[in-house]
MARDRENLUM-114600 format. One record per atom (N, C-alpha, C): residue number from 1; atom name; residue in one letter; x, y, z; chain. Coordinates in steps of 0.1 Angstrom, whole numbers, padded with zeros to 4 digits. Example, Ala and Ser with C-alpha at 12.3 -4.5 7.8 and 13.67 -1.06 7.14 Angstrom:
2
drenke 1 zakol N marfi A X 0132 Y -0057 Z 0078 kolnu A
drenke 1 zakol CA marfi A X 0123 Y -0045 Z 0078 kolnu A
drenke 1 zakol C marfi A X 0132 Y -0033 Z 0078 kolnu A
drenke 2 zakol N marfi S X 0128 Y -0022 Z 0071 kolnu A
drenke 2 zakol CA marfi S X 0137 Y -0011 Z 0071 kolnu A
drenke 2 zakol C marfi S X 0129 Y 0000 Z 0079 kolnu A
//
This chain:
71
drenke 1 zakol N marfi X X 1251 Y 0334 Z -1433 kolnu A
drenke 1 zakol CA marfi X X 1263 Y 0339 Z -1440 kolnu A
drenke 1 zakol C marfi X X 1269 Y 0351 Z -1433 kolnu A
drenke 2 zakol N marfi X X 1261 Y 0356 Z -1429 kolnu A
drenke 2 zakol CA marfi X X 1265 Y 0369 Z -1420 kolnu A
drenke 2 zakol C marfi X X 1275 Y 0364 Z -1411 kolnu A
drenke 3 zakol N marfi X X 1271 Y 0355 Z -1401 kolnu A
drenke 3 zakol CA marfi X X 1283 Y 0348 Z -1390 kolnu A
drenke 3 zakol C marfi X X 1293 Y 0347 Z -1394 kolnu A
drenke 4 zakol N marfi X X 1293 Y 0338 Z -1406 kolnu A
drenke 4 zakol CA marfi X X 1305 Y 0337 Z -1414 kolnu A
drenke 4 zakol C marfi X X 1312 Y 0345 Z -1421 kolnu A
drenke 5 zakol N marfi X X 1310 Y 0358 Z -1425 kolnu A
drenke 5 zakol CA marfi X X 1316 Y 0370 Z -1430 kolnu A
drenke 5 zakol C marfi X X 1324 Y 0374 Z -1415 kolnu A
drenke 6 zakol N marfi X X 1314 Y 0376 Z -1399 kolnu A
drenke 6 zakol CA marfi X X 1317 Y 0384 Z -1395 kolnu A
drenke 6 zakol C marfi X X 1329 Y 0375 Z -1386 kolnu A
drenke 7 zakol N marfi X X 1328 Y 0364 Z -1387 kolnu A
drenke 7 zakol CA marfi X X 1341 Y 0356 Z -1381 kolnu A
drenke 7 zakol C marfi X X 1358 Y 0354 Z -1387 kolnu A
drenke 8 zakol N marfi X X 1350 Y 0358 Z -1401 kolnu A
drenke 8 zakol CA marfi X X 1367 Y 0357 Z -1407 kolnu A
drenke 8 zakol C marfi X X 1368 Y 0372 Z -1409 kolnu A
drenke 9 zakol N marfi X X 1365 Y 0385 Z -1407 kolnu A
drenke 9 zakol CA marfi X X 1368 Y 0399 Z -1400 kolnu A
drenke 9 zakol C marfi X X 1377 Y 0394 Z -1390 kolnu A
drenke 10 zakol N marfi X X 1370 Y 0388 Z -1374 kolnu A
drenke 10 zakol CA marfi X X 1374 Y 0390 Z -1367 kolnu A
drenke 10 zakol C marfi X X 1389 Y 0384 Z -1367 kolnu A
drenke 11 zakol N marfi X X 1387 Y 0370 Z -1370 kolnu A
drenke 11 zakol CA marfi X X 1403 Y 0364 Z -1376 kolnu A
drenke 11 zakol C marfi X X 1413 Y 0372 Z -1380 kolnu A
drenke 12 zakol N marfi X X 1409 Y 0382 Z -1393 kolnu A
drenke 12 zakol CA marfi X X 1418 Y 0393 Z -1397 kolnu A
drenke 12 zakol C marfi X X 1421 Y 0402 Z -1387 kolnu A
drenke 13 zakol N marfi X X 1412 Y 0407 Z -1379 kolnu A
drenke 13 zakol CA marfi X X 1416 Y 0421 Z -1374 kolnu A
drenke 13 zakol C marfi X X 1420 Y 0417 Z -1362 kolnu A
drenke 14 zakol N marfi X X 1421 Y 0405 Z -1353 kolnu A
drenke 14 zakol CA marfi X X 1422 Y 0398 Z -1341 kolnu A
drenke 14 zakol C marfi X X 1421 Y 0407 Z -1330 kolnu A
drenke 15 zakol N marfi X X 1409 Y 0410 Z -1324 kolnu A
drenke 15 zakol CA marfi X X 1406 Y 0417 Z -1314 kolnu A
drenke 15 zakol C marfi X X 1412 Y 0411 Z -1303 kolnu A
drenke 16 zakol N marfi X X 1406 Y 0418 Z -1289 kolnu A
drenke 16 zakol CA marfi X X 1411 Y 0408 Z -1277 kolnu A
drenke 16 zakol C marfi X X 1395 Y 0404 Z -1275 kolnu A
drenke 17 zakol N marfi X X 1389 Y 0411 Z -1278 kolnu A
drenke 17 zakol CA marfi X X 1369 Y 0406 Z -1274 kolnu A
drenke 17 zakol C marfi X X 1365 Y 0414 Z -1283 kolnu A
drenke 18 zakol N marfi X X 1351 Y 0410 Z -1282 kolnu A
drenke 18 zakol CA marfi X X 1342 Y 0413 Z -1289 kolnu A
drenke 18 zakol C marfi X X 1329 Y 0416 Z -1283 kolnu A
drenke 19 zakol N marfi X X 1320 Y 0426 Z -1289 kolnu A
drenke 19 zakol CA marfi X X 1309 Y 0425 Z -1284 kolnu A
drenke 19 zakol C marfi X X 1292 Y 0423 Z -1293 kolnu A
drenke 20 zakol N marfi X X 1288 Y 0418 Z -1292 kolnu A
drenke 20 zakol CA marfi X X 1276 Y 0411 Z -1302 kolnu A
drenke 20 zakol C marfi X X 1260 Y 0426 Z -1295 kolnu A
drenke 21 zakol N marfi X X 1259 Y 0433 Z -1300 kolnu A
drenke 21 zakol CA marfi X X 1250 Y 0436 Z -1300 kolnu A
drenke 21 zakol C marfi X X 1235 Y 0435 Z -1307 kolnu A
drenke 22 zakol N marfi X X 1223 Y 0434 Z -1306 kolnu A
drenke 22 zakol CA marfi X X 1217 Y 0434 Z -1293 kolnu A
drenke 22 zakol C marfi X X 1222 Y 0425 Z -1283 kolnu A
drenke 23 zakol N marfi X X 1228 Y 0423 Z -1271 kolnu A
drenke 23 zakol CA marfi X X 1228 Y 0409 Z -1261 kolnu A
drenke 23 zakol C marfi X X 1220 Y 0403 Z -1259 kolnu A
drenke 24 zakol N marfi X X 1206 Y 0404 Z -1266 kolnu A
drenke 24 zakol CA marfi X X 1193 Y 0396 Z -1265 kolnu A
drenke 24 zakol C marfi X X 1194 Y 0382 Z -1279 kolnu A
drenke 25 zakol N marfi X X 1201 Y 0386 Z -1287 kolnu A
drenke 25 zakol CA marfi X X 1207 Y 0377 Z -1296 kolnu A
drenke 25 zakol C marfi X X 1215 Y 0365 Z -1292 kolnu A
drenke 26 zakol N marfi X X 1211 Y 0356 Z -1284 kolnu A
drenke 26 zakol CA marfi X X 1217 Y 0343 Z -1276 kolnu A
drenke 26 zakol C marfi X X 1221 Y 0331 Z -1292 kolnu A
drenke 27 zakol N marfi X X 1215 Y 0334 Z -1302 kolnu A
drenke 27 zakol CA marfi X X 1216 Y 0322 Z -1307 kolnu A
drenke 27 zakol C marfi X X 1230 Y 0330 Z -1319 kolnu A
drenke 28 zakol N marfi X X 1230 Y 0341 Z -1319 kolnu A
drenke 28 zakol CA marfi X X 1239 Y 0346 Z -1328 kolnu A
drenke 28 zakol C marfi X X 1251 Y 0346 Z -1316 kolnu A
drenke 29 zakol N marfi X X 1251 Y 0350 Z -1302 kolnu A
drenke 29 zakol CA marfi X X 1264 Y 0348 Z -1290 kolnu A
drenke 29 zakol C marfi X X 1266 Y 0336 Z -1293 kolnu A
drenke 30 zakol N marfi X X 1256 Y 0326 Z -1295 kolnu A
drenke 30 zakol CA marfi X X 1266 Y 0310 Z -1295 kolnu A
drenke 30 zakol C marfi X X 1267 Y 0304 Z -1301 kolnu A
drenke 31 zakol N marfi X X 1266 Y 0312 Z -1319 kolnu A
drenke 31 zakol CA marfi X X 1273 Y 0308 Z -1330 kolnu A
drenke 31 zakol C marfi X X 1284 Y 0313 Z -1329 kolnu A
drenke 32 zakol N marfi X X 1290 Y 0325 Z -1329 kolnu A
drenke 32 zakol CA marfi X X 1302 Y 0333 Z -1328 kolnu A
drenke 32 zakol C marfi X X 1311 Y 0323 Z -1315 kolnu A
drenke 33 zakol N marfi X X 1304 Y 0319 Z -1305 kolnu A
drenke 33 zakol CA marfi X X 1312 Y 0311 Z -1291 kolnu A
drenke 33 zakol C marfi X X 1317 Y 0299 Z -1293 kolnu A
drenke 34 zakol N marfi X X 1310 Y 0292 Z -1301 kolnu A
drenke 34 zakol CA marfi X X 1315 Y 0279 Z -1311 kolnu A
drenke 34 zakol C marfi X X 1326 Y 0282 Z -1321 kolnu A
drenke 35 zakol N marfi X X 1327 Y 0291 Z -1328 kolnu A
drenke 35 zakol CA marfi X X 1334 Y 0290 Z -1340 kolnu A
drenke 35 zakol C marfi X X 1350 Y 0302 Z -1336 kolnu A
drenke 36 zakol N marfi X X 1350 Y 0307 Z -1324 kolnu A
drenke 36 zakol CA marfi X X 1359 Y 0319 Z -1325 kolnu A
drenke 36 zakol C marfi X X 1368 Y 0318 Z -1312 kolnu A
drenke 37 zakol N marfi X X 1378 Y 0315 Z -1306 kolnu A
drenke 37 zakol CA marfi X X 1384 Y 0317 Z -1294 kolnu A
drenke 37 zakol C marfi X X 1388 Y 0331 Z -1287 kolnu A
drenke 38 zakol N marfi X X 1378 Y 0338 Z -1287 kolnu A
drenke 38 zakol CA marfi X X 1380 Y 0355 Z -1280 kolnu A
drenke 38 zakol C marfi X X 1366 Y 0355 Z -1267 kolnu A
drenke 39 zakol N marfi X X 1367 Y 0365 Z -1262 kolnu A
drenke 39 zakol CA marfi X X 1357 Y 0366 Z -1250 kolnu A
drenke 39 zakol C marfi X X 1345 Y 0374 Z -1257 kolnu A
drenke 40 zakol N marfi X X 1334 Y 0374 Z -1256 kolnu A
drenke 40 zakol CA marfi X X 1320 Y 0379 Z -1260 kolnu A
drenke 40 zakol C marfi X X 1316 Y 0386 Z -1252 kolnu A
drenke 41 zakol N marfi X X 1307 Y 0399 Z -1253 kolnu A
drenke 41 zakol CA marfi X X 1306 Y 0404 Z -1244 kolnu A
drenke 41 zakol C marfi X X 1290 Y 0407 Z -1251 kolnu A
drenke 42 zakol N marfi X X 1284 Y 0410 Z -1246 kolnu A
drenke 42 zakol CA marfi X X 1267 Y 0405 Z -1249 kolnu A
drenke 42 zakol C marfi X X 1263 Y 0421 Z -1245 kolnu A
drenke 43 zakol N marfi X X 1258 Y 0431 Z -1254 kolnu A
drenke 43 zakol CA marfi X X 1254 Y 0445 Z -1254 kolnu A
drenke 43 zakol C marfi X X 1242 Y 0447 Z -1254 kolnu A
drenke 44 zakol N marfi X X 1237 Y 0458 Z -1249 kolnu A
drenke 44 zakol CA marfi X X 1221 Y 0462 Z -1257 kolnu A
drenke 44 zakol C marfi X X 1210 Y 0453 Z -1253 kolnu A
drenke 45 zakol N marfi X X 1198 Y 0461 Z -1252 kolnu A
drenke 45 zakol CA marfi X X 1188 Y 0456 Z -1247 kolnu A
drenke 45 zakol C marfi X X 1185 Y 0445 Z -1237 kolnu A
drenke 46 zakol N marfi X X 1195 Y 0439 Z -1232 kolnu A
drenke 46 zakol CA marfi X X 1197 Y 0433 Z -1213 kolnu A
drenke 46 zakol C marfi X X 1185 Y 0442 Z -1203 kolnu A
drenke 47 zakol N marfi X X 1174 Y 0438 Z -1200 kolnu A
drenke 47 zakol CA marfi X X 1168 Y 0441 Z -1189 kolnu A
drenke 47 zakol C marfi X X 1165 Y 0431 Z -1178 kolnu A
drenke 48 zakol N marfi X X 1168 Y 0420 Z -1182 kolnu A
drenke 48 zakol CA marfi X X 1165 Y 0412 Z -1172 kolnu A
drenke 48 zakol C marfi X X 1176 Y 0402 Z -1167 kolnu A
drenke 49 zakol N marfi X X 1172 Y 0399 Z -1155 kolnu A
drenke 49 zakol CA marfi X X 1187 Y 0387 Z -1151 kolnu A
drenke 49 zakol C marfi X X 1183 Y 0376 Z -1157 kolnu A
drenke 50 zakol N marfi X X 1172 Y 0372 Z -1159 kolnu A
drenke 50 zakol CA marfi X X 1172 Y 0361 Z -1168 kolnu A
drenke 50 zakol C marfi X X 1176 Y 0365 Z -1184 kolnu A
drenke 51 zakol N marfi X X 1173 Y 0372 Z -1192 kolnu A
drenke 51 zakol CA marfi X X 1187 Y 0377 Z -1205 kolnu A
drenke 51 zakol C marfi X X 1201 Y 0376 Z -1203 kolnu A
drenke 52 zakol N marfi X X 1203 Y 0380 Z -1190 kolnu A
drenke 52 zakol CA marfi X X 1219 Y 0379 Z -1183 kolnu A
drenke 52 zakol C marfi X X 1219 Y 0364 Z -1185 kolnu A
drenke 53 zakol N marfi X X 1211 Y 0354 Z -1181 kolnu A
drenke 53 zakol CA marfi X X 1214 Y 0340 Z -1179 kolnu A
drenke 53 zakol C marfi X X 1213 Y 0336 Z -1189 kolnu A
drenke 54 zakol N marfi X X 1207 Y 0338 Z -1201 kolnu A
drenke 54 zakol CA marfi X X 1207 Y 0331 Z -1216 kolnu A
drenke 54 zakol C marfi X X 1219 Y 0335 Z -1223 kolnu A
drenke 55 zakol N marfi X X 1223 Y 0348 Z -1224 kolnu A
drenke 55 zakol CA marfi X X 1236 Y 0355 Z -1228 kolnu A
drenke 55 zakol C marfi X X 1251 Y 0348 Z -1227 kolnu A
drenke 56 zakol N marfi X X 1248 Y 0344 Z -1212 kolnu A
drenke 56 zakol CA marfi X X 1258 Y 0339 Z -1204 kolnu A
drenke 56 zakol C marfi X X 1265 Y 0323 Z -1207 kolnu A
drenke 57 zakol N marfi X X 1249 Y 0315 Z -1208 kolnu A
drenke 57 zakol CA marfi X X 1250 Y 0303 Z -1213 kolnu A
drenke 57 zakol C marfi X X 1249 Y 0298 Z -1221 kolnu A
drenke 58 zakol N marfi X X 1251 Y 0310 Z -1234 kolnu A
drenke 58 zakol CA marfi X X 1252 Y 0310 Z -1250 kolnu A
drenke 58 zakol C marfi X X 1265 Y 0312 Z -1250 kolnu A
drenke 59 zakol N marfi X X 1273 Y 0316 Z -1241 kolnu A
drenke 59 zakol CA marfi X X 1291 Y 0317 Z -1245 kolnu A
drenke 59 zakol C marfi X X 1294 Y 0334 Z -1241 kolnu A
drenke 60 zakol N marfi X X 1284 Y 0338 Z -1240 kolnu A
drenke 60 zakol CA marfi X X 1290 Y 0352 Z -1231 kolnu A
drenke 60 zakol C marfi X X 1301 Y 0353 Z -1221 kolnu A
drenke 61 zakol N marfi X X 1310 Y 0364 Z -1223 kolnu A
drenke 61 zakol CA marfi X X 1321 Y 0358 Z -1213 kolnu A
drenke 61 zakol C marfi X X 1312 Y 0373 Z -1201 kolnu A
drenke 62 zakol N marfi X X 1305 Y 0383 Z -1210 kolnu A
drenke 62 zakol CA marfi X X 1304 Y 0390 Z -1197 kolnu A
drenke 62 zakol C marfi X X 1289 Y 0401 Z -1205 kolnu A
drenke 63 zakol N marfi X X 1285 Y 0408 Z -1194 kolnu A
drenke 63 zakol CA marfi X X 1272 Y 0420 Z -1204 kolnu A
drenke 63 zakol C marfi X X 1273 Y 0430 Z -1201 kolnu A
drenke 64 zakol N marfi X X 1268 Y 0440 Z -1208 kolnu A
drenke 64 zakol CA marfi X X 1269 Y 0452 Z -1205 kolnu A
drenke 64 zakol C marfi X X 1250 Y 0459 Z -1203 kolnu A
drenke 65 zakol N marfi X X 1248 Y 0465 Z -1198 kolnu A
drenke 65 zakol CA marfi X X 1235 Y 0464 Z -1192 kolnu A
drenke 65 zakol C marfi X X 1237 Y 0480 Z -1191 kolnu A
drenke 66 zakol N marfi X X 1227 Y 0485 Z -1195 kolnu A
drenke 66 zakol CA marfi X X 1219 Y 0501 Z -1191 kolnu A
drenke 66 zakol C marfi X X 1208 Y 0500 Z -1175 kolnu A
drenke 67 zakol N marfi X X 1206 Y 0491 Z -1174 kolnu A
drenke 67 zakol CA marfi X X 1200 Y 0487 Z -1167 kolnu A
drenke 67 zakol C marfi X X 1202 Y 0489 Z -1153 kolnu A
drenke 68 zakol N marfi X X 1199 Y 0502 Z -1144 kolnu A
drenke 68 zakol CA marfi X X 1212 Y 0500 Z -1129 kolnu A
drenke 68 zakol C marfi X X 1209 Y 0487 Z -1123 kolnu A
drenke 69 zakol N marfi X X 1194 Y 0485 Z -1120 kolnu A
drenke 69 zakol CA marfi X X 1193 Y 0470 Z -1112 kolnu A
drenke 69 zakol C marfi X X 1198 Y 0459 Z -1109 kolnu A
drenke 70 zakol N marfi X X 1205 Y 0461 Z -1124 kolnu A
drenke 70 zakol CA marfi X X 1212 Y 0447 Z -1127 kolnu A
drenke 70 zakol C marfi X X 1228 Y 0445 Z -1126 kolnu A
drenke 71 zakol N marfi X X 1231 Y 0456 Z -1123 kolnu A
drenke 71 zakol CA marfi X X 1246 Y 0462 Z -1120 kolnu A
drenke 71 zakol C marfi X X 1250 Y 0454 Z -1107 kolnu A
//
């Protein structure tokens, strides 16, 4: 129900992107990637390039990482 609250927000307030925090949440990035036409941007808790790669292929358009390594 939450998805669904937080998708008809985004409809109203029509951002240009969005960002889904934690970015470790792949299955919540590719419910929002299905149902919303804006770019995703996958936040928080990213330590690894393999999270980069789940993120990514859940409908991430891009991540944001604390991480320098991965920069």
């Amino acid at each position: 129900q939450s998805v669904d609250t937080t998708v008809e927000a985004i409809k109203t307030a029509k951002p240009d992107m969005i960002e889904v925090m934690p970015g470790i949440a792949s299955k919540t990035i590719k419910k929002l990637y299905e149902k919303l036409d804006i770019p995703i941007i996958a936040g928080g808790l990213i330590e690894t390039s393999e999270e980069i790669a789940v993120a990514l292929a859940n409908g991430a358009a891009a991540v944001s990482t604390g991480e320098e390594t991965l920069w």
